[in-house]
C-alpha positions in Angstrom: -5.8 90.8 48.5 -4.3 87.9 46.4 -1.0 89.3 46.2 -0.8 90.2 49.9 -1.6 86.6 50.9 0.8 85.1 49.1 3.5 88.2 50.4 2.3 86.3 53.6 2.5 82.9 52.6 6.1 83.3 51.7 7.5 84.9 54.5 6.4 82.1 56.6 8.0 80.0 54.8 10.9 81.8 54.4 10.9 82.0 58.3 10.3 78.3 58.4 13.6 77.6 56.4 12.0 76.4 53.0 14.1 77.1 50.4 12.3 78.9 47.9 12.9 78.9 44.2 14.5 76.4 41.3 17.5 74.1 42.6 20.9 74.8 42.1 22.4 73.5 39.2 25.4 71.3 40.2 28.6 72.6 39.8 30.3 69.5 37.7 27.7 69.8 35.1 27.6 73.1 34.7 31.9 73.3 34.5 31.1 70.4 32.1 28.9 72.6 30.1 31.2 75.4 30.1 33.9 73.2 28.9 31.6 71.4 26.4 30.9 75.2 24.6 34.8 76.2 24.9 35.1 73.0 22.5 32.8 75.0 20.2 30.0 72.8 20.7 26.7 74.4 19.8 23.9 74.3 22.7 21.4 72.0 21.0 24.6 69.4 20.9 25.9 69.8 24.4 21.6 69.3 25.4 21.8 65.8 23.0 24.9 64.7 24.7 24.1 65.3 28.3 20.4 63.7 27.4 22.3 60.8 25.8 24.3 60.2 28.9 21.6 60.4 31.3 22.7 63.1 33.6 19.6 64.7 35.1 18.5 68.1 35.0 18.8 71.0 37.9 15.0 69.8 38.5 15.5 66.5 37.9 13.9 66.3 35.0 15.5 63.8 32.0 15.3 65.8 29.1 18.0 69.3 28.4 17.4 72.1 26.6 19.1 74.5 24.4 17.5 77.1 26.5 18.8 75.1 30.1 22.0 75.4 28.2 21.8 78.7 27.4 20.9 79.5 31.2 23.4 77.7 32.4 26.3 79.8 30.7 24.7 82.7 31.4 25.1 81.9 35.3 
């Protein structure tokens, strides 16, 4: 019952035009990221440096992860 009420829940908003799911990460940053590893920069480092500059997450969060790094050169 719980599974086909939130089947139900979705598709309404789906039809309503809510997007659904995490943002986007933006397209700078993650070439920035790309180029950062091609440098052989290891993940935990490229996460310190873009936490050091300020630049926020895809969720807007403040703090990067290896494993948001790691995600994001998989993509």
């Amino acid at each position: 019952m719980i599974g086909l009420r939130t089947k139900e829940a979705l598709a309404t908003k789906k039809a309503q035009g809510v997007k659904m799911g995490r943002r986007p990460m933006d397209p700078a940053v993650k070439a920035r990221i790309h180029e950062m590893r091609r440098s052989l920069m290891t993940l935990a480092r490229i996460a310190a440096v873009l936490n050091e500059e300020g630049v926020p997450t895809p969720q807007g969060g403040a703090c990067w992860r290896d494993s948001t790094i790691r995600v994001a050169l998989a993509q």
